[in-house]
Every structure is written in C-alpha cells, then in structure tokens.
N, C-alpha and C positions, 0 to 999 in steps of 0.2 A: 617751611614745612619740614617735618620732623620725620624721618622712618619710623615708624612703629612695625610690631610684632604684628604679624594679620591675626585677625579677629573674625571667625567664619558670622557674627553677632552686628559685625559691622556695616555699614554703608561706605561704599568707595568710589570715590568721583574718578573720570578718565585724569592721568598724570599724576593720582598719589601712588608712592611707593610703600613698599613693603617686605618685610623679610619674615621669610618661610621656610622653617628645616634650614637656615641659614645662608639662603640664597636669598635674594635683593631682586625685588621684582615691580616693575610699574603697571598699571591699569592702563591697557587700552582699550578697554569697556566696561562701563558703569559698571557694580559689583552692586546686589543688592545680598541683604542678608541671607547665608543658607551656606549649602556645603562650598571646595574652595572648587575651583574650576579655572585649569590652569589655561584653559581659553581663551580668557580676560584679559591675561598680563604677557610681557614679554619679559624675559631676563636683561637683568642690568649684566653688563660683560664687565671682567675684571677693571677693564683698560678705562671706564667711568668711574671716576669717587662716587661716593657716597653723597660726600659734599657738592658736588659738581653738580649730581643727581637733583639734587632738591634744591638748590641755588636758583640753577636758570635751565632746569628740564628740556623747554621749547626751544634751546641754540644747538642743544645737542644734536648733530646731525643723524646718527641712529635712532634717534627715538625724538624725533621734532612732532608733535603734535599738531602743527600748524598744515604740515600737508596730508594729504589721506596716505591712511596707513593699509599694507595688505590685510585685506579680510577674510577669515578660514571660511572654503566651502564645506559643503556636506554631503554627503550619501543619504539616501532610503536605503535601507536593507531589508530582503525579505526572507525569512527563515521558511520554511516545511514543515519545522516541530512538529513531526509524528518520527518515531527511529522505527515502528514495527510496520510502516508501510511500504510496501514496494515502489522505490525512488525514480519519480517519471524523469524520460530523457531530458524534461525543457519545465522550467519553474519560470519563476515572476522575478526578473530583475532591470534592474532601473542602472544605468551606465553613468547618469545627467547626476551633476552636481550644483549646489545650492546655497546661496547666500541665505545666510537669517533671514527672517520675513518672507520670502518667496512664496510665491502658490505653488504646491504640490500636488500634480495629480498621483492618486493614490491610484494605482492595478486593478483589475480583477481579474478572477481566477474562477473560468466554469471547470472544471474536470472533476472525475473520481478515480481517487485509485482505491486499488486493493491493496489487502494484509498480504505481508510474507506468505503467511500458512493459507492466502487464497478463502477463506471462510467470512470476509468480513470485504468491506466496501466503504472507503471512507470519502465522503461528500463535502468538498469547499465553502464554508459557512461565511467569513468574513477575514478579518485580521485584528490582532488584537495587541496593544501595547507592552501587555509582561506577557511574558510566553508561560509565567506559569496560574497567574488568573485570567483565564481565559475569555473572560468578558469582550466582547467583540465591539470593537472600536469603529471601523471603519470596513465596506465591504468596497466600496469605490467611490468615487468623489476626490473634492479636494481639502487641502489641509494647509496651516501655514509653517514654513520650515522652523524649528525651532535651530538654538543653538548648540550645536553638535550633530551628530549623526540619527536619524530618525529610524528605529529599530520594528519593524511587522513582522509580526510570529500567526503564522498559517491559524487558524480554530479549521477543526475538522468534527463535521459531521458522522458515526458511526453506526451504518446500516449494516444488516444484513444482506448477504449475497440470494439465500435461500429462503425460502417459505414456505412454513408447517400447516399442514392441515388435517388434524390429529394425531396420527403417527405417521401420515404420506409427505415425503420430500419431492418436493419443484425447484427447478429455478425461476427465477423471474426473468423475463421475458429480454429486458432492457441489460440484463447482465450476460447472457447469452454469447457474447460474440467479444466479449471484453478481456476475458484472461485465458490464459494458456494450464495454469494449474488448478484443480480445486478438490482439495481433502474436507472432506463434508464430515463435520465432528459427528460423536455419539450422542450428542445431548446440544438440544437447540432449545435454549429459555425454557429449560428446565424436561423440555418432553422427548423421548427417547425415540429417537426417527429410526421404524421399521422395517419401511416400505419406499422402493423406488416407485413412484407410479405409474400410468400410462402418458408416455409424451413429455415425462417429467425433463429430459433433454431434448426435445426436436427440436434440432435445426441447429443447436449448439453448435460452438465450434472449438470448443475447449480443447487442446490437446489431449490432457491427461486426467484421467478422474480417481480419486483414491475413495473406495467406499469405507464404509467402520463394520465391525463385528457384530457391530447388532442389526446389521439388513437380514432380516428375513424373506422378504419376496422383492424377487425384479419383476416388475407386471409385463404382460405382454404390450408391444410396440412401447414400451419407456427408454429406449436408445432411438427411437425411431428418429432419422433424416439426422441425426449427430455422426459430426464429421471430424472428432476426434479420433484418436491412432491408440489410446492405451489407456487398461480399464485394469486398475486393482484392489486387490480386497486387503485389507488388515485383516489377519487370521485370529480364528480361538479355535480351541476346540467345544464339541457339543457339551452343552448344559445348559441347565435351566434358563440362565439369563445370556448364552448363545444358542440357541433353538437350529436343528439344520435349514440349509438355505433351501429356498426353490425360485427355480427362473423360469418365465413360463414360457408357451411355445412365440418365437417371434419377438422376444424381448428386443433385440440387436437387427431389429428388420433393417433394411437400406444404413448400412452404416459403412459410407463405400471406402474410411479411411482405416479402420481399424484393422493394426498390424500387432496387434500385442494384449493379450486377456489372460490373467491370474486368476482362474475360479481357489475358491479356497477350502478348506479338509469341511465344512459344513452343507456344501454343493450336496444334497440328498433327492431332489426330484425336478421335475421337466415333465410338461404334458405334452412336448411336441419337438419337432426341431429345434433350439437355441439360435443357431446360426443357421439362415438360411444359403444356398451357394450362391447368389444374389447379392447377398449384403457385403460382400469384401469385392474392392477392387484392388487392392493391392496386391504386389506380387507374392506376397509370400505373406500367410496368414500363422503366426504362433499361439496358438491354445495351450498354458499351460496349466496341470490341474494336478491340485497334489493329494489327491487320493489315487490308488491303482485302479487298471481299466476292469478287472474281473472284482473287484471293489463295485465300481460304480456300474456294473453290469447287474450283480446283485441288488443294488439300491432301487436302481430306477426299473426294472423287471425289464430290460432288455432278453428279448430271445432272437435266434440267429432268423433268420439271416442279416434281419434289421440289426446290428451287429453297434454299440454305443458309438463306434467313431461317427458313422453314418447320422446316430440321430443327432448326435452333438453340432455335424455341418454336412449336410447332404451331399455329398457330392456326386451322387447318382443320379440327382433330378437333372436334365435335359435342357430345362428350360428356366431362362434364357439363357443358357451356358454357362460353363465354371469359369468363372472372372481371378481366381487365385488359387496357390497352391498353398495348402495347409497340413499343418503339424503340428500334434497334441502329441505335449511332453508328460509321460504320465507318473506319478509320483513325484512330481514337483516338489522341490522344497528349496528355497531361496534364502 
C-alpha cells in the first residue's frame, strides 16, 4: 500500500494512510467521499517510517488495528440564539457525552423571555440545526449521535407583551406578573397607542413603567390594584402630534407600592383627585411634575382652598388614614 495525497473525492478504508498539508495520517474510520474530518485519522508520529507504516501497519504497537482503538465522544450543545433577549438564569444543557450512533435524548424548553427593552416576549418554538435557517428540527424527542459534536440553536417565537384595541393599551393578562421593566413604544404594528385604559395594569406587578409621548389620557382606575414602585413619561412638549395629557380622577387607585411618578410638561387636566391618600403605602411618596405649581393651578382651575397639592393626593381626607408622606417637586426637569 502506497501513501497517497488525500483526495476529499475518495473512498478510504480503516488502516489506509495519507498525507495532508504534509502530515502522514492513517484512517481509523471509514472515510466516505466529502470534506476531510480530522476525526477519522490519527497522526503517524515521526518515530514511524513511512515504510514501516504501509508494510505491516497491524504490528505497530500505536496504531495496531487489531485491538479496539479509543473512540471520540461528543457533546449536544445548546445555544439561546437570540443576543436582544434578556438572558434567563438556567438554559438547556446536557453534561452527558456520546459515542457515534447513540440515542440522544433531545431537551425541551417551556419558558418565555422578554426583550432587553421589555416591549417584546419571545416564546420557545423548537431547535433547529443552523442557527441561521431556522427551520425547526427537533422540539424534543430522540436523535441519533452523529460524528462529532451535535450543535441546537434555540428558534424563538416573537409575541407581543401588549395588546391594542384601537388606540387603548392593555397588558395581557399572562405577562402581568413576568417582568420588572416595560417601556411601552409609541407605535405598536403600525397604530399610534393613546390611551392607557381602565384596568389596563391591575394586579400587575411590573416594577417600573415607562410611558411614550403620545399618551394622551390615563383613564380612571388603569393603575388600579398595580403593585409597581415607578411610573415615567418620555417628555415633548405640546403640539399637534403631542396634545396635553389628562389623568382622570382615581387613575392610581390602590397602588400600595408606588414611590416615584414623573408627570411630564403635557399634564394639563384632572377631573378629580389623581392620587387618592389610600393608594400609597409606602413611606415616602415622590410626585414629580415639571411644570410650576401656579402653572398647574392655572391649567386645571384650582381655586384655594382646594389648593393643587391637595387635589393631586388628598391628604386631608380622614379616611382610612394617611398611609405616607408625600412630596411634589415642582418644576421638575431631569
């Protein structure tokens, strides 16, 4: 038997040799035609001729064919492939390694995460072999090992967190209690979200809510029984396609966590109290609003004694007592 130059074109039986990039290599697995796959072969070491090699291969003590030779195991590996999603504590990972041929149990994966920017929710579809066509291969079940290492690239599903119902924003129901942030864009599949609705957060428990500049109304009880701590606006000033805001009476009813509220320069009317003394239990309540108070005293027709601080969070009502101590910063500007 002769070394030849490997031939990726070729057929190669276990114990032929070959030289590649100038190394000297024997087959100790079948080679069928296709790329090279240094897998297959082990290096001939210097301390082997060439001649020796191809003589009588089988006496060789490193490379005797006659007894079973080590066989490389393998890994599953499973990727996340998504970089814009917020990266859960615990993903899908397999420790177990695997001879060729093996049964592989393949993972699954129920969870959803969210987007960085909290606007998006993406849903675990399957796994899929290239991670960049994402044709879903396998969602669970088994597989057989091939040779080499066995590569699952996450496909994710991408839902919406929210849901439009012609210009009024909700959450859904099931997202609710799932994240800590959520910046609610200006424009959802194309329609321009105007209105927080009634109940559009109850029961939430989101930390922090970032609204957009084009909220024109927060309807009454649309915070209601939300047990998030901090509520802010992206600012504009008025005009046509920022209209001033109005919050109605009771918008913030029972929201026993909230420590921190940015009204913003478009805050122009209120039919009633905003914050009831009821609605905060925390110790110390910050309201800050950045227009001035003889500003906003003008706007909403405050006459004294009913005095704006008062209508903005009563703290004169009796009943059931003042649960916190509050302070509107007035001319805000952050």
């Amino acid at each position: 038997m002769a070394i030849a130059l490997f031939n990726p074109a070729t057929f190669y039986n276990v114990g032929e040799a070959v030289v590649y990039d100038g190394v000297t290599y024997i087959f100790i697995l079948p080679h069928t035609p296709g790329d090279w796959d240094i897998s297959h072969v082990t290096v001939l070491t210097p301390a082997v001729s060439y001649a020796t090699a191809v003589q009588d291969f089988n006496t060789i003590p490193d490379y005797n064919l006659s007894r079973p030779l080590p066989t490389s195991r393998y890994k599953v590996v499973y990727y996340i492939n998504n970089d814009v999603m917020q990266t859960p504590s615990t993903f899908v990972n397999d420790n177990n390694t695997y001879l060729p041929g093996d049964t592989v149990t393949i993972l699954d994966y129920a969870y959803q995460h969210f987007s960085i920017d909290g606007v998006w929710v993406y849903t675990f579809l399957g796994w899929s072999l290239n991670k960049d066509n994402l044709g879903i291969n396998f969602t669970s079940g088994f597989t057989t090992m091939p040779v080499g290492d066995l590569h699952l690239y996450a496909v994710w599903g991408k839902e919406s967190t929210l849901s439009v119902n012609g210009q009024t924003v909700s959450l859904k129901a099931e997202y609710k209690d799932a994240i800590n942030y959520l910046k609610i864009p200006e424009y959802f599949y194309g329609v321009r979200i105007k209105t927080i609705g009634p109940s559009a957060f109850d029961g939430s428990s989101i930390d922090e809510i970032v609204l957009p500049p084009s909220i024109t109304t927060i309807a009454q009880q649309a915070f209601l029984n939300w047990t998030g701590s901090t509520l802010r606006f992206i600012d504009a000033d008025v005009t046509d396609k920022y209209p001033y805001l109005s919050i109605l009476e009771d918008a913030f009813e029972n929201t026993p966590n909230l420590v921190k509220i940015i009204l913003p320069y478009r805050w122009r009317y209120s039919n009633g109290v905003i914050f009831p003394n009821n609605a905060v239990k925390a110790d110390v309540f910050n309201i800050y609003i950045r227009n001035s108070k003889d500003f906003m005293e003008e706007k909403l027709n405050i006459v004294p004694p009913n005095l704006v601080e008062d209508y903005i969070a009563d703290v004169n009502n009796p009943s059931p007592g003042i649960h916190y101590t509050r302070y509107i910063h007035w001319g805000y500007n952050d």
